[in-house]
C-alpha positions as CSV (number, residue, x, y, z in Angstrom):
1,X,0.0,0.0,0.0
2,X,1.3,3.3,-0.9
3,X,1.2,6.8,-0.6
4,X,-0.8,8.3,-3.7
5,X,1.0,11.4,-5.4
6,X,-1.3,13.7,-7.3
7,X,0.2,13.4,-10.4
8,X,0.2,13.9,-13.8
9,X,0.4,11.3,-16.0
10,X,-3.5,9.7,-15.4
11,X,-4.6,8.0,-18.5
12,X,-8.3,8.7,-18.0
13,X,-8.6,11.5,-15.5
14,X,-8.5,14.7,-18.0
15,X,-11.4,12.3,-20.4
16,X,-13.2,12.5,-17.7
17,X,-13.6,15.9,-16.9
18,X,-13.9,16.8,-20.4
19,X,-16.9,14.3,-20.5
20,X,-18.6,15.4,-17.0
21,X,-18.0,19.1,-18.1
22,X,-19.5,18.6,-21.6
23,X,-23.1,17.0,-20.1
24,X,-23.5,18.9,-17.8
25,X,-23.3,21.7,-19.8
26,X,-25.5,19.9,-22.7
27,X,-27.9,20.0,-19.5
28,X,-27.8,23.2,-18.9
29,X,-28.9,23.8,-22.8
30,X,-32.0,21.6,-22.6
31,X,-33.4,22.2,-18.9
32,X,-36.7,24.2,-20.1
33,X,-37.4,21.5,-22.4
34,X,-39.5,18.7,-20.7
35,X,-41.1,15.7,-21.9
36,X,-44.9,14.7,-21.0
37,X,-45.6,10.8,-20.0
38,X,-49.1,10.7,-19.4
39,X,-49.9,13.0,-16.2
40,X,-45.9,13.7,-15.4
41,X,-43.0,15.7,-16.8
42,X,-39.3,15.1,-17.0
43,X,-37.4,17.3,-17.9
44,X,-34.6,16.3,-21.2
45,X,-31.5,17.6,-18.3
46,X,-32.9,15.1,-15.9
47,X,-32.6,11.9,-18.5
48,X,-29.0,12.9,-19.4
49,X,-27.4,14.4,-16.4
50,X,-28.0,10.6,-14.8
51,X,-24.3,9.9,-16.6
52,X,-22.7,13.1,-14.8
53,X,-23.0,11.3,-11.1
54,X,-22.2,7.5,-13.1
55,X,-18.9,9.3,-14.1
56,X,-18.3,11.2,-10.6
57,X,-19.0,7.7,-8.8
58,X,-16.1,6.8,-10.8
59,X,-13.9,9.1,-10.6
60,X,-13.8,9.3,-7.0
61,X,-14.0,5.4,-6.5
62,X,-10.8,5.4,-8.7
63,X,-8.9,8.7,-8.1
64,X,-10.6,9.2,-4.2
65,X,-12.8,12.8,-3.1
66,X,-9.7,15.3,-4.0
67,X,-9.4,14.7,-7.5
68,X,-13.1,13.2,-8.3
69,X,-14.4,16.5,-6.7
70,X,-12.1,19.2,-8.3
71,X,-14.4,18.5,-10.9
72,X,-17.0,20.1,-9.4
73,X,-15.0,23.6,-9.5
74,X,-14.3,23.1,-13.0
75,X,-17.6,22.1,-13.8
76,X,-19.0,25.3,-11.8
77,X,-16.3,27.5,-13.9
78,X,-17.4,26.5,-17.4
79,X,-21.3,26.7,-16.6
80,X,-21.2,29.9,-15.3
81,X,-18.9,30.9,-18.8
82,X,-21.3,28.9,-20.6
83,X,-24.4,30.5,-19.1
84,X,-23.2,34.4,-19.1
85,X,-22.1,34.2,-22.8
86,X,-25.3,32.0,-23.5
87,X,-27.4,35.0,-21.8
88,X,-25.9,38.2,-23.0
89,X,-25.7,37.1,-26.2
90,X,-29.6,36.0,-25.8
91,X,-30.8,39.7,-24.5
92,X,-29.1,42.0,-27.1
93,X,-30.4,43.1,-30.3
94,X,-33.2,40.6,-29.8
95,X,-35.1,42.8,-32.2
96,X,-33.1,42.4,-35.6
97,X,-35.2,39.4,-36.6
98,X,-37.5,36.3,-35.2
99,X,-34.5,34.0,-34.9
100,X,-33.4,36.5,-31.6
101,X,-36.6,36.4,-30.5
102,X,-36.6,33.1,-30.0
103,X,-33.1,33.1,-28.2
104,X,-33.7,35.7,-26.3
105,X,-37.6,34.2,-24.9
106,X,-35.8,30.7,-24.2
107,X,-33.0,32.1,-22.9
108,X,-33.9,35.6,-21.4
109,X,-33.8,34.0,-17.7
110,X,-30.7,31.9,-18.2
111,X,-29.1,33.2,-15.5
112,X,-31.0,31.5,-13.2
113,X,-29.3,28.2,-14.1
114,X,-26.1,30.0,-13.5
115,X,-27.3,30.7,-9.6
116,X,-28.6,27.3,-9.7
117,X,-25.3,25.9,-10.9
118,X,-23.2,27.5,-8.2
119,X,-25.8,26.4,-5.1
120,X,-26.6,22.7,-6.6
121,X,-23.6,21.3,-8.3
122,X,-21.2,22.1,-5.4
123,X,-24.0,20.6,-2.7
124,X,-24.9,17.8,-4.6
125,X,-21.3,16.5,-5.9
126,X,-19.5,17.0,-2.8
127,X,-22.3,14.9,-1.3
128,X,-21.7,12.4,-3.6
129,X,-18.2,12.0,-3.5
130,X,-18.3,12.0,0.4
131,X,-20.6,9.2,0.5
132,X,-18.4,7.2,-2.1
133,X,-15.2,7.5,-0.2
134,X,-16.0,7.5,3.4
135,X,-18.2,4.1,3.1
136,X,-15.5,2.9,0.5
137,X,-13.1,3.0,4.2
138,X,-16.2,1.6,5.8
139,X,-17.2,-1.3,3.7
140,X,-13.5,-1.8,3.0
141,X,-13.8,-1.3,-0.8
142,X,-16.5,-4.1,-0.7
143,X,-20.5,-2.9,-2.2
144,X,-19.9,-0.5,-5.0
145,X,-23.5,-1.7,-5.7
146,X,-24.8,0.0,-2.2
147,X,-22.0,3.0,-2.3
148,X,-23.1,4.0,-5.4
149,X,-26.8,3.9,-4.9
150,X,-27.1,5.7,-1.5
151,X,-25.1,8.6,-2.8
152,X,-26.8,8.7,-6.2
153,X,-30.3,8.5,-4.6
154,X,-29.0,11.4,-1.8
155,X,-26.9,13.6,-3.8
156,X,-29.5,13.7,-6.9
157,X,-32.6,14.5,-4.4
158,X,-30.2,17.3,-3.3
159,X,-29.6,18.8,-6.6
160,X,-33.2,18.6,-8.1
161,X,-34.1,20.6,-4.6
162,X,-31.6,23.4,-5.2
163,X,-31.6,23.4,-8.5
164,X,-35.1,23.4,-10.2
165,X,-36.7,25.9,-8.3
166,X,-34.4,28.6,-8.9
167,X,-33.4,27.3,-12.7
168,X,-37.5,26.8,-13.7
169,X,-39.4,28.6,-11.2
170,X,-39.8,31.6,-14.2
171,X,-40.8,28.9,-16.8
172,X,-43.4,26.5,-14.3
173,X,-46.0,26.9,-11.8
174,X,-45.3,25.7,-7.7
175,X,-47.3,21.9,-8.6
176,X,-45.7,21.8,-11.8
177,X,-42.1,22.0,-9.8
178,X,-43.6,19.5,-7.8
179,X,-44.5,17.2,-10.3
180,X,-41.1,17.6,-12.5
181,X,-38.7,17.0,-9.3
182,X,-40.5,14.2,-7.9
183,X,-40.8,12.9,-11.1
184,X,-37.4,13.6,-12.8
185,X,-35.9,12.0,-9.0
186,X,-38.0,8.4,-9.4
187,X,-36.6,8.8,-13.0
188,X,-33.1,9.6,-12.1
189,X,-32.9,6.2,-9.3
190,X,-34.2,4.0,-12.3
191,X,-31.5,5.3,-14.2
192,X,-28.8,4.7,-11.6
193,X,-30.2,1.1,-11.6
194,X,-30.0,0.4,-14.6
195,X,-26.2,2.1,-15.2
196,X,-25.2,0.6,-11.9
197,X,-23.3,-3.0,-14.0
198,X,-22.0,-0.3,-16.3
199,X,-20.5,1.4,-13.3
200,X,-19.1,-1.5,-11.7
201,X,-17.5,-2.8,-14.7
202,X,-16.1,0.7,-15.6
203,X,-14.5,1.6,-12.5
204,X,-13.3,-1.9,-12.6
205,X,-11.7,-1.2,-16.0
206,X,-10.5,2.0,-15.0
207,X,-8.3,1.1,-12.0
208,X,-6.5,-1.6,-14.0
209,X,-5.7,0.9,-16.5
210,X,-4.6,3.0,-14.3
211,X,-3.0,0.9,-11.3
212,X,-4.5,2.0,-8.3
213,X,-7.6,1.9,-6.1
214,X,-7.4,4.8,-3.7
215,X,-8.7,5.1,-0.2
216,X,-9.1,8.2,1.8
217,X,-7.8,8.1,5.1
218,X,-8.0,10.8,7.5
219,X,-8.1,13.7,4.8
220,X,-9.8,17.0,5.0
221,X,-13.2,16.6,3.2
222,X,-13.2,20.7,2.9
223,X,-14.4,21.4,-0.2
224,X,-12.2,24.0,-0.8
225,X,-9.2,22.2,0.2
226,X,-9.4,20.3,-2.7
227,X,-6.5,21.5,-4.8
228,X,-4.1,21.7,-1.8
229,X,-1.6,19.1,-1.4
230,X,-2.2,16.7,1.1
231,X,-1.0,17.6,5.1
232,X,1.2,15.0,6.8
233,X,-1.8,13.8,8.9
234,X,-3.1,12.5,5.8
235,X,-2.8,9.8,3.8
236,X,-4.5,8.7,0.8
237,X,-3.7,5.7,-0.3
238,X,-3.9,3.5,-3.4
239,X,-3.4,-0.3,-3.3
């Protein structure tokens, strides 16, 4: 068992930031547009952004909290990027012809996401990868299956919670909220079901690519802390 270096030469790690940063941000494009089943909505972000917390699982099973949740401040970074040029762009000249219309009536309220984004994605995904990796110490690496449910289940509520209220609350009424995060949530636990073998076999995959399987022992779980090297009370470890 040794000492895990943060270093540079991953195989996988900058793939999957690119990939967690690119749905999230193809969420962000489609979260007014919902789809009716019957007497329910989802909403087209809530079907996709199931992969983003199947890809955070991973990372932080394979690479522990520190690097799987630096993510999340990237992720925040390029939303709120995404979502100023998105909305500025959306809101001027929106006169000049029907096309700007249209941007600017879909996207007018954009910004919301943005404030959304920064109260959601850090709550949720530090949730997430705290779950992982402290019951990863406690079940001794043993019941991805159960590690990956409880914080997908928890962390998902949380997001829908923050989130939707504040991103759709200028597009929906208070029972239509209701309905879409109650909905979109049963939706979102199916959804981890059914990606949970492609989870196992992934992470599997990944840590023989990569050589290790990291545990987090003793480290600071401060979100912001993330980036900073590790103190000598520390020690993360990868078999």
């Amino acid at each position: 068992m040794n000492r895990l270096i943060y270093k540079n030469d991953f195989k996988l790690y900058e793939l999957f930031v690119g990939l967690t940063v690119t749905i999230m941000i193809t969420c962000d494009t489609l979260v007014y547009k919902t789809f009716d089943f019957y007497s329910v909505k989802i909403t087209a972000s809530g079907i996709i952004f199931s992969l983003c917390y199947l890809l955070s699982a991973v990372t932080t099973e394979v690479y522990g909290y520190k690097l799987g949740t630096r993510i999340v401040w990237v992720i925040v970074l390029c939303q709120s990027f995404f979502v100023i040029l998105v909305n500025l762009c959306s809101i001027y000249q929106v006169d000049n012809n029907h096309i700007s219309e249209t941007y600017q009536s879909l996207f007018g309220d954009f910004w919301r996401v943005m404030l959304g984004t920064w109260i959601s994605v850090p709550a949720s995904y530090f949730c997430n990868g705290y779950i992982i990796s402290r019951l990863k110490i406690y079940f001794k690496g043993r019941l991805f299956l159960v590690r990956y449910m409880l914080s997908a289940m928890i962390a998902q509520g949380i997001l829908l919670i923050t989130a939707y209220p504040i991103s759709l609350s200028s597009k929906y009424s208070f029972f239509e909220l209701i309905n879409i995060i109650s909905t979109t949530w049963s939706y979102k636990v199916i959804m981890s079901t059914l990606l949970l073998p492609i989870g196992i076999l992934l992470a599997r995959k990944v840590k023989k690519i990569e050589k290790i399987d990291t545990f987090d022992y003793n480290i600071s779980y401060n979100p912001f802390n993330v980036f900073k090297q590790s103190s000598e009370n520390e020690s993360n470890t990868a078999h």
